[in-house]
N, C-alpha and C positions, 0 to 999 in steps of 0.2 A: 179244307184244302186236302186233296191228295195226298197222300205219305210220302208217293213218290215223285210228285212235283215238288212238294219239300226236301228229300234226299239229292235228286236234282243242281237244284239251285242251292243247296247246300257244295256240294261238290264242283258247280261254277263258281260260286263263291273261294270255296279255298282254293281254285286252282287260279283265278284272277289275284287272289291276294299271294301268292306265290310270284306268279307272274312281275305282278307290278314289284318284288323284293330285289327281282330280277333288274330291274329300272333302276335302280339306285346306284347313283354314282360309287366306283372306289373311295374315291375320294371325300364323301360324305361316310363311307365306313369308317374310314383312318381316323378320325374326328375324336381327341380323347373323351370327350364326355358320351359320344355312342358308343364307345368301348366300355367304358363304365358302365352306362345302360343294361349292351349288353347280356356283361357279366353277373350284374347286380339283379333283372328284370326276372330271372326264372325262378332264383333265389326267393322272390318276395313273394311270386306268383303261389308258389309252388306251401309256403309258407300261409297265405290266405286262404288257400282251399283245405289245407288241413285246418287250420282255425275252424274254418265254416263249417268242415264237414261233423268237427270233435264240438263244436258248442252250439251249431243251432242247430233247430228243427221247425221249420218251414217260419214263422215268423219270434217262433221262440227262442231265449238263450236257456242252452240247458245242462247243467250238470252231472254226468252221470257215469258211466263204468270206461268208457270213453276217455274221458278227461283222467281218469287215474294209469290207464295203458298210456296216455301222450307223456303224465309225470313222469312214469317208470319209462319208457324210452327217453325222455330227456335226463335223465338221473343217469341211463344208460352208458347216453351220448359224453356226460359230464364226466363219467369215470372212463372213460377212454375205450369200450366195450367196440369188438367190433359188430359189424353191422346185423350180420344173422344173428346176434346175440341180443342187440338194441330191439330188432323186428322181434324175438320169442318173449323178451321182456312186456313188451307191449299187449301180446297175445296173450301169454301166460295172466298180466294182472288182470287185464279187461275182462277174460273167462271168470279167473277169481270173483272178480266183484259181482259179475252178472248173475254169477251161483249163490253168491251170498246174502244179495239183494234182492 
């Protein structure tokens, strides 16, 4: 296929799926459980693809200097650190490990 027949219909696509968002009743927003949704949806979303990106490799799970940068930001996040602080802790171990390994 084309690159640009797939960029294309890439971009009908999210502008349809925009559109139709556009369709939805107020009144199905008010909805507590799609409040919940979503508040909760990016949250998890956002939570999976760091997973995936820190432990797999294409059909593998993997262990590696990754996974010790995600510790040291969540160690980070635990001790109340703000955020550029959580982000250099992550960078700073994952270099660490990669040099050492």
């Amino acid at each position: 296929m084309n690159v640009w027949i797939a960029i294309g219909l890439t971009a009908a696509g999210c502008y349809l799926a925009k559109y139709a968002g556009l369709l939805v009743p107020a009144g199905v927003l008010e909805r507590p459980l799609v409040r919940r949704m979503a508040v909760l949806l990016p949250v998890a979303l956002l939570a999976a693809l760091t997973a995936q990106q820190t432990f797999g490799d294409g059909q593998q799970l993997v262990l590696d200097a990754r996974a010790a940068g995600l510790a040291a930001a969540a160690l980070a996040l635990v001790l109340r650190a703000p955020f550029l602080v959580v982000v250099g802790a992550a960078v700073v171990v994952t270099a660490g490990v990669r040099v050492l390994g």
